[in-house]
C-alpha positions in Angstrom: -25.7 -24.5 55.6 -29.3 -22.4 55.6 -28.7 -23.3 59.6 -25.3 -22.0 59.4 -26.3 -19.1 58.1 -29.1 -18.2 60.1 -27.4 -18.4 63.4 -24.2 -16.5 62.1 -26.9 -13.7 61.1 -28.7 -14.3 64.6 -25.4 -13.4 66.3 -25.6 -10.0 65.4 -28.8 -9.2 67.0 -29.2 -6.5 69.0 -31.0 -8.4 71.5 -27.9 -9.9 73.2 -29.6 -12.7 74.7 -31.2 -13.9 70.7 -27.0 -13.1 69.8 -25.5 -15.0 72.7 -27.7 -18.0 72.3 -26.6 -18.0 68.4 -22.9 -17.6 69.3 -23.1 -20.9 71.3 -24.9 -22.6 68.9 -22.4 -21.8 66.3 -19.7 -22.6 68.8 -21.2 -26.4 69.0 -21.4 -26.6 65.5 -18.0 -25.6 65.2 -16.8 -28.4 67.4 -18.8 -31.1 66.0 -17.6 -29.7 62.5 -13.9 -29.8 63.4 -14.5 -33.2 65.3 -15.6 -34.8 61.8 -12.6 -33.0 59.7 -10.2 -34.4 62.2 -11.2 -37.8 62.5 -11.7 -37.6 58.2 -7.7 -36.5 58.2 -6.9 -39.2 60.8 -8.7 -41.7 58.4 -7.0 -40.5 55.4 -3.3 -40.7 57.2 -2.5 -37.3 58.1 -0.3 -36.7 61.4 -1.1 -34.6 64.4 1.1 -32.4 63.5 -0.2 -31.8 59.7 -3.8 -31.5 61.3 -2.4 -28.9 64.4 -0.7 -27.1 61.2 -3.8 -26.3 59.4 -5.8 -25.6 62.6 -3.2 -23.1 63.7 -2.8 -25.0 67.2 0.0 -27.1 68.7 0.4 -31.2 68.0 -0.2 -31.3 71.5 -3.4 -29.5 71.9 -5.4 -31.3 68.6 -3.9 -34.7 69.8 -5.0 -33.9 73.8 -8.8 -32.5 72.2 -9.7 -35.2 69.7 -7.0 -38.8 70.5 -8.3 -41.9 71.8 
């Protein structure tokens, strides 16, 4: 999380273009992150809905973003 950390820090910079290039790394990670959880939950059984309940989105838009 060192990396994590670095770039959440690196999104404050003053220098907008050192703060922009952190807040799209961070946004990556955040999708490959949330990519892993869900298919982990779809492993373990959970629903599209159950998953779209604890990321705070609609059944349709998890299942549209991460089925196959």
């Amino acid at each position: 999380m060192t990396d994590a950390t670095s770039l959440a820090t690196s999104a404050g910079d003053r220098d907008p273009a050192v703060g922009l290039r952190a807040v799209a790394a961070l946004r990556r990670l955040l999708e490959q992150l949330e990519a892993v959880q869900v298919r982990s939950a779809r492993v373990r059984g959970w629903s599209w809905q159950e998953i779209a309940t604890e990321l705070g989105v609609s059944k349709q838009a998890v299942h549209k973003k991460h089925g196959r």
